[in-house]
Structure formats: structure tokens, C-alpha cells
N, C-alpha and C positions, 0 to 999 in steps of 0.2 A: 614464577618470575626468576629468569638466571641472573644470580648474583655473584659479584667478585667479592671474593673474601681477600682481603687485604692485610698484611702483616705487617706491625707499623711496634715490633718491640722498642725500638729506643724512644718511642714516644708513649711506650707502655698502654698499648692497646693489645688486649686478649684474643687470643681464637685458641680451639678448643686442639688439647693436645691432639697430634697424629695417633692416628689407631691404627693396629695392626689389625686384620680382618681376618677371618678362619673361615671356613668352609661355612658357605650358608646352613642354619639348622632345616634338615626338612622336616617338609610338612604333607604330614598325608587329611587326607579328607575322606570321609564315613560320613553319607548321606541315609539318612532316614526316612523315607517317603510314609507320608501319612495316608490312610485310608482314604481313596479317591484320586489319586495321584498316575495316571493310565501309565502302561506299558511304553506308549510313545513319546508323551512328557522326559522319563524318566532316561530314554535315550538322547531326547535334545540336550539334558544337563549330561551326559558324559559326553556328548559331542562339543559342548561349549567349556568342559572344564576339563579337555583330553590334553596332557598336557603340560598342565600349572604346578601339579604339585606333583611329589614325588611318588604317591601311590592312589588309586580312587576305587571308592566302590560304592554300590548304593545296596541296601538292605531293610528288608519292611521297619518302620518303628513301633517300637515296642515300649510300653508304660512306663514311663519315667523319662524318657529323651526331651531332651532338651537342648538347645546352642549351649556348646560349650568349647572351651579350650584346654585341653591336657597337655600338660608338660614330663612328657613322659621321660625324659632326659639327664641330662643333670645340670648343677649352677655354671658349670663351663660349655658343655655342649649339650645346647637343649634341642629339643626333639619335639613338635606340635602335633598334636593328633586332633584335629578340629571335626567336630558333629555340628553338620548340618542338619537342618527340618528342611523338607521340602514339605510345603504345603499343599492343600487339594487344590488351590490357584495356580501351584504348578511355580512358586516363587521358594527361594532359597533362602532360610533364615540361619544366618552364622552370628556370633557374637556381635553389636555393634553394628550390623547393617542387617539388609535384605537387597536382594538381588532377583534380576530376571534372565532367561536365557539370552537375553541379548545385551547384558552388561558385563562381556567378556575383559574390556577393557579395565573397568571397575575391579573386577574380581581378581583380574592382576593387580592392583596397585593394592586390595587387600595383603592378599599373596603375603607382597614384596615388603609392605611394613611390619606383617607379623615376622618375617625372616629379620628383618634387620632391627626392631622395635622394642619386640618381644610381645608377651599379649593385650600387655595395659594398651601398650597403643592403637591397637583396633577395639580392645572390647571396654576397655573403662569411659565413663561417660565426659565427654567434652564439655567445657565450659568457656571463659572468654577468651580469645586467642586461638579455640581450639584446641587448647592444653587440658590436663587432667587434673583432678584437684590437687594432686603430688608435688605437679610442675608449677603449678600456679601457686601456692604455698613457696617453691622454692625460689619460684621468681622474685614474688614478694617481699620475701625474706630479705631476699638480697639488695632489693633496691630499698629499705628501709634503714640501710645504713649511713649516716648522718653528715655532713660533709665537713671537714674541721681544720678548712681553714677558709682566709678571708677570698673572694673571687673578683669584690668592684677594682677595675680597672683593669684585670687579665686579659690576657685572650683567651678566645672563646676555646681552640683548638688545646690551649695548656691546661685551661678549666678543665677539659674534657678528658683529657688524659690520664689527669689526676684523679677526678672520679670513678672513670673506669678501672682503676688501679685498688681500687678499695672495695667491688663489686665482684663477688664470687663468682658471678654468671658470666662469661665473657660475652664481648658485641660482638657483631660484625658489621662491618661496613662497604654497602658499594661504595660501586667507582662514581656515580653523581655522590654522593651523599661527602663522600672524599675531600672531590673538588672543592664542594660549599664549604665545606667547615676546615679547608687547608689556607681559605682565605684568613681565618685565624680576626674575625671582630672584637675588638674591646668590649668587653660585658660592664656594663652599668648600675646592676644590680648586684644587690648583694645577696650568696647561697649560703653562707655559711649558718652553720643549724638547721636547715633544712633536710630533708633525706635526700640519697641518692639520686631517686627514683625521677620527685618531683623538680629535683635541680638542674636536671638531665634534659628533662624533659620542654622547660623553661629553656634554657638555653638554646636546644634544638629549635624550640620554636622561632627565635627570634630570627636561625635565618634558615627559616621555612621545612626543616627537619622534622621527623617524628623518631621514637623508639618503636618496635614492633617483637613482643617477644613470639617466639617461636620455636616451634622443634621440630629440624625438618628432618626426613625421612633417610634414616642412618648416619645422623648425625644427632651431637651432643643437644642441650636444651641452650638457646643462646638469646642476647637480642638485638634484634637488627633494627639499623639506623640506613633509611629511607627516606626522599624526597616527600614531602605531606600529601602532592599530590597522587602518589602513587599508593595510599594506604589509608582504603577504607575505616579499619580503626586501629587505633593507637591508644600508648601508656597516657594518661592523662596529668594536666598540672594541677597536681591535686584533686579534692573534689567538696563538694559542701559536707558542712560536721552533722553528725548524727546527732548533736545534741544543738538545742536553743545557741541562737548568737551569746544571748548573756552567760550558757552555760560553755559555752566555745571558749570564748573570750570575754570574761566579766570585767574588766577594763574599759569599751568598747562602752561602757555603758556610766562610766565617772563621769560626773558632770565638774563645770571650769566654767568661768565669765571668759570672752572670749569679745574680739572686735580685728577685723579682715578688714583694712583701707586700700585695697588697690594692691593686690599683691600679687607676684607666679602664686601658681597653684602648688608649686615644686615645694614652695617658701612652706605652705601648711601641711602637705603630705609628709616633708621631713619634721616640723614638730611634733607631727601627731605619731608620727614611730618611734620617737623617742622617749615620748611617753609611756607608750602601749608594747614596747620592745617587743616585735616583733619581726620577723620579716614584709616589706611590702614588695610587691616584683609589679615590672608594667607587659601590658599586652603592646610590646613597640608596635608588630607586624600591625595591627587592628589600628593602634593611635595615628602613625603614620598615614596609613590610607584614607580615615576620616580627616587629616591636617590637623590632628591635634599636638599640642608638646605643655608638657607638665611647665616648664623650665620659660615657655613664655607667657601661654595664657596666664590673665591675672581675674582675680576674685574680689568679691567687697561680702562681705555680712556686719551687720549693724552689730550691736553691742547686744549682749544677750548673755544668758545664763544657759549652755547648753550641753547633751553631750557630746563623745568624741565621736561615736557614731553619725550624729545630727551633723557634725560642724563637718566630716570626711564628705558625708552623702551631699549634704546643699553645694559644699565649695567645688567638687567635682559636676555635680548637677549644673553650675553654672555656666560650664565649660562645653559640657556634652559628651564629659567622661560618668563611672561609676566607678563602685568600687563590691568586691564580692570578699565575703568571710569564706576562707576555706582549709582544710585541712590538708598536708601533706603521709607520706604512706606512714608515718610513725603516730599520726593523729595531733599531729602539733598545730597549731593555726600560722597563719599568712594572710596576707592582704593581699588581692587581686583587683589592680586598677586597668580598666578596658573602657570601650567604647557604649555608649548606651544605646546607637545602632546596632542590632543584632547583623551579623556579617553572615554571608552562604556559607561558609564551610566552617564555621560552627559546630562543635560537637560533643555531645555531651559523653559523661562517663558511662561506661559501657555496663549492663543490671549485673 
């Protein structure tokens, strides 16, 4: 997907410093054919890989070969020396892929990300995003940085700024994604204490944004901010705690005599977080399309001895809202109040 990277320093938005580039490293390629491998085979792979790299040869294997990648260069100008297996199926095993003589195209775009990448990025194993456990660590890291100060009644776009500003990893932004959030909406909830990650994320949501980290190919590790419908998966707002609700948030489980005569639902959500001090954020996008609003529907519950769990769940239940215990990237808890319609594009966090 081509993207505009957009530079937006006086509103302290990141992209990743200019690089100066050196001469590509080359890469030569040593193929191995294994026992069964014919003579004619072994010419469609130099016909298909005539070419790509800077030097080829192919040579019987011998015990011990294996895909591998040598760096046979040094930390400033490295040098690839990549072993291939060629199998008796006549397919090409290198680090991190397999290959047929007719995935010339493919074996370019290897090529080109070991040149520009290094090796982890074709042979170390992927994980969500596509990244490597390295990247994905460093992502995390980053976006686990806690937001410290207050955001109700900001705009969206200064909220944003500010966060990005405190996030080692920098974003980048199309030009849709731009447009939306240059509209600059008043945020209603409050991020403060939350991490980065998830406050980011919450925000984007509301007007129909996502985060998408990624690393794209000869460039730095960053993360991009895209329209939601254009992105399969995305950083999530939060996600449910690994431990018991009670063990989450043991609060959540106090009981109080309580008595609801006809009230917003807004009127109980705010006592009950002030109780329980924590963050609560809404699903606007979700509330809005069902026609719900905190701020008008009203609730009744009789007089009872209940907890704060009991009284969140019934008084939202009434409405045909919910509410979800979950954690943000530091492991802290939040309230998430949504719709009790499960909506299409729904999605859950990624394994």
C-alpha cells in the first residue's frame, strides 16, 4: 500500500531520521542440490536466479548443509553468502522461505530485503505484525509509556501530538489518515494514566483510525496510522487481564447499598469511577450507531445491597450497553463500555 509520509515537526510528529545509503551489500548464493536433484532441474534454477545476486553456483551437498546465512563482511559493510538446499522436489530451501522455479519474483523481494534488512529479516521467525520478536519487544516497549497529563476536553489532533512525542518509535501518517485527525475532535474521555499504546489507540478509534506497526522494507521500524478500513489487523485498546476480574481489579467486587431512581446512565458510570479510580473510556463509534448515549438514557434499580460490578453490569444492561474489564500495555486495568450488539468489524486481539 503506497503511503505518504508526512512531516508535521511543529506539531511534533516523528518519522524516522534521513539515512544516508551505501552501496548495496552483496549477496552471493551456493546452492546445494541433494541426491535426486537431475541435471535439468538444476539448470532451470540458474536460469531463474541468473541475475539476482552478485555471484551463483550450484554444487553437490555434502553432510552437514543446511539454509543458512553468513555474514561474511563486516558491522559496516556486510557481505551475504546465502546456502541454499535444493531439494529432490527440485524446490529451493534458503532461510525463512522455500521457493520454486517459478517464484522468481518472490526471490527478488527476498534478495532485496536481505540487502537492505540484514538477515533477521528474512530468516528470523515472524510474529504479529509480521515483525520479529526484537521488533515486537521494541514496539511494545515503546507504546507502554504512560500518558501524564490530563486529555478530557482536548483535541484529538494536540492529544496526538503530545503522545507521539513521548513514543521512541516514531509514526507515520497517510494522507487519509491526515485529513481525519487534522479535523482535530474534542476527546471526552480521559487517557491520563493509561499507556501510550492503548490511548492511542482509543482515540484513533473514535474517529475510525487504527495504529499498524510495521517495518517496512529499508526503512526504520515505525507505526503507521491508517483508515480502520484499510487494515486487516491493528494495535488493540487493550485487551482482557490474564488474571480473575477479582484478581484485575478487587474493587470491582466491594459491595455498597445502592438505589437508581430514574437517572443518565452517565450519572452512575461517573460514581462508580470514582470509586474504583480508574480509567473508564466509551466505544463512541459502536454507541453511536446502536443510538445509544450514556449522557441521556436513564436507569432505575431498586434498593439492594450490591457490588460495583452488579450495579455497572444491570444499569448498562438496561440500556443495551456493557461494560468489559481490561487491561492496558502496562497491565493496568480500564473500563470498556460498548455495545452489547456485537458489531461486523469487531476484532479481537491478535494470539
Amino acid at each position: 500500500m503506497q503511503r505518504l509520509r508526512v512531516v508535521l515537526l511543529l506539531l511534533s510528529w516523528h518519522l524516522p531520521a534521513a539515512t544516508t545509503f551505501a552501496d548495496r551489500p552483496p549477496v552471493r548464493l551456493e546452492l546445494a542440490a541433494r541426491k535426486g536433484v537431475p541435471l535439468t532441474g538444476q539448470q532451470r534454477w540458474l536460469t531463474t536466479l541468473r541475475g539476482l545476486a552478485d555471484s551463483l553456483r550450484i554444487r553437490k551437498a555434502r553432510n552437514g548443509d543446511k539454509p543458512e546465512i553468513r555474514d561474511t563482511g563486516t558491522r559496516f559493510a556486510p557481505s551475504y553468502l546465502v546456502i541454499g538446499i535444493l531439494s529432490d522436489r527440485n524446490s529451493l530451501l534458503v532461510p525463512g522461505a522455500t521457493f520454486r522455479t517459478t517464484d522468481r519474483t518472490e526471490i527478488v523481494r527476498w534478495i532485496n530485503r536481505l540487502r537492505s534488512d540484514g538477515i533477521d529479516a528474512v530468516a528470523a521467525p515472524k510474529g504479529q505484525f509480521g515483525l520479529t520478536e526484537k521488533q515486537w519487544i521494541t514496539i511494545n516497549k515503546a507504546l507502554q509509556q504512560p500518558v501524564g497529563f490530563s486529555t478530557r476536553n482536548l483535541r484529538s489532533f494536540d492529544v496526538a501530538s503530545q503522545i507521539v512525542k513521548r513514543v521512541s518509535v516514531p509514526f507515520a501518517l497517510d494522507a487519509a489518515g491526515r485529513r481525519i485527525l487534522e479535523k482535530n475532535q474534542r476527546l471526552l474521555d480521559e487517557y491520563q494514566g493509561l499507556s501510550s499504546g492503548t490511548a492511542m489507540a482509543a482515540l484513533l478509534h473514535c474517529i475510525g483510525l487504527v495504529m499498524v506497526p510495521e517495518k517496512p522494507q529499508g526503512e526504520d521500524l515505525q507505526i503507521g496510522v491508517v483508515k480502520a478500513s484499510a487494515a486487516e489487523h491493528y494495535w488493540p485498546i487493550g485487551a482482557a487481564p490474564a488474571n480473575a476480574p477479582g484478581r484485575a481489579l478487587p474493587k470491582l467486587f466491594n459491595k455498597l447499598n445502592v438505589t437508581i431512581d430514574d437517572q443518565p446512565v452517565a450519572t452512575v458510570v461517573n460514581a462508580v469511577q470514582k470509586r474504583l479510580d480508574v480509567p473508564i473510556l466509551q466505544d463512541y463509534p459502536a454507541l453511536a450507531k446502536q443510538g445509544l448515549d450514556l449522557t441521556r438514557d436513564r436507569v432505575t434499580l431498586p434498593e439492594q445491597r450490591s457490588y460495583y460490578h452488579s450495579i455497572l453490569r444491570d444499569s448498562l444492561r438496561q440500556v443495551g450497553m456493557k461494560y468489559e474489564l481490561r487491561v492496558d500495555d502496562r497491565g493496568q486495568p480500564f473500563l470498556w463500555i460498548t455495545t452489547r450488539a456485537r458489531l461486523k468489524r469487531s476484532r479481537p486481539r491478535q494470539p
